[in-house]
C-alpha positions as protocol buffer text, in pm:
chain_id: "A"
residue {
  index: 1
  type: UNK
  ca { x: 1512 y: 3406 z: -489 }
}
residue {
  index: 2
  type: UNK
  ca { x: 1256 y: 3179 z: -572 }
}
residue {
  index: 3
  type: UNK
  ca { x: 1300 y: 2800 z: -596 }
}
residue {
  index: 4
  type: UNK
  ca { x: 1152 y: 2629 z: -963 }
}
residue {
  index: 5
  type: UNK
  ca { x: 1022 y: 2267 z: -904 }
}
residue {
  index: 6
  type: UNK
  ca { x: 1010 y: 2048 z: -1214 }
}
residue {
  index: 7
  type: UNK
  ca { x: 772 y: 1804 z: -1245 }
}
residue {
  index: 8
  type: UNK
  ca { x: 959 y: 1513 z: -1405 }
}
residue {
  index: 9
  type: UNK
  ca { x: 895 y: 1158 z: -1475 }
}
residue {
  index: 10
  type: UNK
  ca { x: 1156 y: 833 z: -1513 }
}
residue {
  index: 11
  type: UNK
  ca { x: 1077 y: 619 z: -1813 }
}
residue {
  index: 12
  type: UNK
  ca { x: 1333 y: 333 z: -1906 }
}
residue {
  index: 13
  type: UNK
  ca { x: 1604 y: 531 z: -1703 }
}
residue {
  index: 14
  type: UNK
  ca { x: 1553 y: 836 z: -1846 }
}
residue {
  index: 15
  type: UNK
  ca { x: 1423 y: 1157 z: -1720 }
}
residue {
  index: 16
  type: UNK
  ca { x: 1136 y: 1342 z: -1924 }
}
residue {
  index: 17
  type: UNK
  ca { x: 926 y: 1668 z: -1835 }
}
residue {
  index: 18
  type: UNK
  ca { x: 586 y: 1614 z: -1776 }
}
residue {
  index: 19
  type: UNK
  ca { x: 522 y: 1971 z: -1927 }
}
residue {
  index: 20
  type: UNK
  ca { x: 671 y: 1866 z: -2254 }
}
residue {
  index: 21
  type: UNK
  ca { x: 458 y: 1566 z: -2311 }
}
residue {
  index: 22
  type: UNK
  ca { x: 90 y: 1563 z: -2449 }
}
residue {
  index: 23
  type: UNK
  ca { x: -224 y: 1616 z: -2288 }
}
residue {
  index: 24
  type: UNK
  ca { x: -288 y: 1230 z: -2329 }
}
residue {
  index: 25
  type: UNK
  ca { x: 78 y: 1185 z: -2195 }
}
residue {
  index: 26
  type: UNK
  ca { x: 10 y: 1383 z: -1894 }
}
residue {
  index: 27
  type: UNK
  ca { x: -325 y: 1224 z: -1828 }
}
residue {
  index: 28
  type: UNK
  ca { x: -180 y: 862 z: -1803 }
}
residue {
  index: 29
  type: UNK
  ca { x: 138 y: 1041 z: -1583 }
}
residue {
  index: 30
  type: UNK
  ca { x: -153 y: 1131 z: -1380 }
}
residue {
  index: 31
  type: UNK
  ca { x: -327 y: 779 z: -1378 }
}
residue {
  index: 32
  type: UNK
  ca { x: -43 y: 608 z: -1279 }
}
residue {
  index: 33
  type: UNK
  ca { x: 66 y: 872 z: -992 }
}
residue {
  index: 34
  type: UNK
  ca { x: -292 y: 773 z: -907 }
}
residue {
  index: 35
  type: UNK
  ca { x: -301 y: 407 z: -928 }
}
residue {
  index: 36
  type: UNK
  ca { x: 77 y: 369 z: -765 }
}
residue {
  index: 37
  type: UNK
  ca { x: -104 y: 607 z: -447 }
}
residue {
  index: 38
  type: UNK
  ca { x: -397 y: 404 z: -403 }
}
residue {
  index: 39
  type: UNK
  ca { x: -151 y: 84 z: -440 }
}
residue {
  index: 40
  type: UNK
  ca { x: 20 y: 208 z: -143 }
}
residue {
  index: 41
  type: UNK
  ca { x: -268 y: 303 z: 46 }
}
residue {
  index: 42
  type: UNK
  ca { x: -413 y: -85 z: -10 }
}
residue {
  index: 43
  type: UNK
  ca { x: -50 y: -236 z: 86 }
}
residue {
  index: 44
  type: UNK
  ca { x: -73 y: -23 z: 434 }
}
residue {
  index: 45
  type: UNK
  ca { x: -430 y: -160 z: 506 }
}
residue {
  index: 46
  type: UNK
  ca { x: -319 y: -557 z: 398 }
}
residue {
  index: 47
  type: UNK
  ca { x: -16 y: -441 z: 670 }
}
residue {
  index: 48
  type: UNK
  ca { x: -275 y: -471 z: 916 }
}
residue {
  index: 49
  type: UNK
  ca { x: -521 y: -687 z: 788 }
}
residue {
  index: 50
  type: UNK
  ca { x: -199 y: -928 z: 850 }
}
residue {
  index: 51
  type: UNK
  ca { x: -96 y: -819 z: 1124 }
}
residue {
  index: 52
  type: UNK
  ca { x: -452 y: -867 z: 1279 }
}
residue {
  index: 53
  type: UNK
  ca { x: -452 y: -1220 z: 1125 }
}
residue {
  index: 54
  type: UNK
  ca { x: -160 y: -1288 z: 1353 }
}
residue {
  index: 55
  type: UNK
  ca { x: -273 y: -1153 z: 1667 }
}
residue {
  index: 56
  type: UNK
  ca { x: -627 y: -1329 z: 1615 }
}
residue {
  index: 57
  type: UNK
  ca { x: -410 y: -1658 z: 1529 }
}
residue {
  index: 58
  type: UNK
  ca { x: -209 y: -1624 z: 1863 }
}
residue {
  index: 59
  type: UNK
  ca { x: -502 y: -1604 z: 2068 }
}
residue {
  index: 60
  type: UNK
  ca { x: -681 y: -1878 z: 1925 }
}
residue {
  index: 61
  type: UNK
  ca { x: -386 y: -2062 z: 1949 }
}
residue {
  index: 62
  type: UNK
  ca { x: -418 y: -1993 z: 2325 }
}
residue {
  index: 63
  type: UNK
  ca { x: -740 y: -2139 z: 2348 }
}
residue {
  index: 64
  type: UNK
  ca { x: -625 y: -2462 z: 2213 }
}
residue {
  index: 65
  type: UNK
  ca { x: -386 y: -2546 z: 2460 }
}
residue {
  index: 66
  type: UNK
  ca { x: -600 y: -2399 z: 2739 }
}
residue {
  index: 67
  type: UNK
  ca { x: -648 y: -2820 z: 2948 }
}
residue {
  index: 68
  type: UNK
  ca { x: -982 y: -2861 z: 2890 }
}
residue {
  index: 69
  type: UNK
  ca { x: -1186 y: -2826 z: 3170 }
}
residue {
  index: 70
  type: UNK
  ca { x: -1466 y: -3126 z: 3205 }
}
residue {
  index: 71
  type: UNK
  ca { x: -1859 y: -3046 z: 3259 }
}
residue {
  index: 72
  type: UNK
  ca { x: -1986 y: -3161 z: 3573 }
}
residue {
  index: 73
  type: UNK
  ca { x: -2309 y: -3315 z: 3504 }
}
Protein backbone atom coordinates (compact mmCIF):
# COMPACT_ATOMS: atom_id res chain seq x y z
CA UNK A 1 0.00 0.00 0.00
CA UNK A 2 1.23 3.14 -0.98
CA UNK A 3 0.74 6.39 0.97
CA UNK A 4 -0.78 9.65 -1.41
CA UNK A 5 0.55 13.06 -0.08
CA UNK A 6 -1.54 16.09 -1.03
CA UNK A 7 -0.08 19.14 -1.50
CA UNK A 8 -2.54 21.59 0.05
CA UNK A 9 -2.58 25.16 0.94
CA UNK A 10 -4.72 27.25 3.87
CA UNK A 11 -6.26 30.42 2.55
CA UNK A 12 -8.75 32.36 4.92
CA UNK A 13 -9.26 29.01 6.89
CA UNK A 14 -9.89 27.00 4.21
CA UNK A 15 -8.07 24.21 2.64
CA UNK A 16 -7.45 24.26 -1.28
CA UNK A 17 -5.31 21.83 -3.58
CA UNK A 18 -2.48 23.26 -5.04
CA UNK A 19 -3.07 20.87 -8.10
CA UNK A 20 -6.43 22.41 -8.73
CA UNK A 21 -5.32 25.95 -8.94
CA UNK A 22 -3.66 27.70 -12.04
CA UNK A 23 -0.29 27.76 -13.21
CA UNK A 24 -0.13 31.50 -11.99
CA UNK A 25 -1.80 30.18 -8.69
CA UNK A 26 0.80 27.65 -8.19
CA UNK A 27 3.64 29.96 -9.06
CA UNK A 28 2.78 32.54 -6.26
CA UNK A 29 2.05 29.14 -3.80
CA UNK A 30 5.55 28.64 -4.75
CA UNK A 31 6.80 32.32 -4.10
CA UNK A 32 5.46 32.50 -0.92
CA UNK A 33 6.71 28.84 0.26
CA UNK A 34 9.85 30.63 -0.92
CA UNK A 35 9.76 33.93 0.67
CA UNK A 36 8.20 32.42 4.19
CA UNK A 37 11.73 29.86 3.91
CA UNK A 38 14.12 32.49 3.38
CA UNK A 39 12.10 34.57 6.20
CA UNK A 40 12.97 31.89 8.50
CA UNK A 41 16.35 31.39 7.46
CA UNK A 42 16.97 35.47 8.10
CA UNK A 43 15.06 35.22 11.66
CA UNK A 44 17.67 32.25 12.66
CA UNK A 45 20.71 34.42 11.59
CA UNK A 46 19.15 37.88 13.52
CA UNK A 47 18.90 34.89 16.51
CA UNK A 48 22.48 35.20 16.60
CA UNK A 49 23.33 38.37 15.34
CA UNK A 50 21.45 39.17 18.87
CA UNK A 51 22.64 36.91 20.69
CA UNK A 52 26.27 38.03 19.71
CA UNK A 53 25.18 41.64 20.45
CA UNK A 54 24.69 40.46 24.00
CA UNK A 55 27.70 38.58 24.61
CA UNK A 56 29.86 41.51 22.97
CA UNK A 57 27.70 43.94 25.35
CA UNK A 58 28.61 41.81 28.51
CA UNK A 59 32.13 41.93 27.90
CA UNK A 60 32.39 45.44 27.23
CA UNK A 61 30.46 45.96 30.08
CA UNK A 62 33.32 44.17 31.90
CA UNK A 63 35.77 46.47 30.77
CA UNK A 64 34.00 49.36 32.20
CA UNK A 65 34.03 48.44 35.62
CA UNK A 66 37.52 46.92 35.34
CA UNK A 67 39.30 50.05 38.39
CA UNK A 68 41.28 51.75 36.18
CA UNK A 69 44.70 51.18 36.51
CA UNK A 70 46.93 54.64 36.47
CA UNK A 71 50.11 55.09 34.01
CA UNK A 72 53.21 55.46 35.75
CA UNK A 73 55.03 58.15 34.08
Amino acid sequence: MTEETTNTVSFKDKEYDVADLSERGQALVSFIRSVRQEAAGFQARLSVLQAAEITFSKELEDIFNEPVQEELA
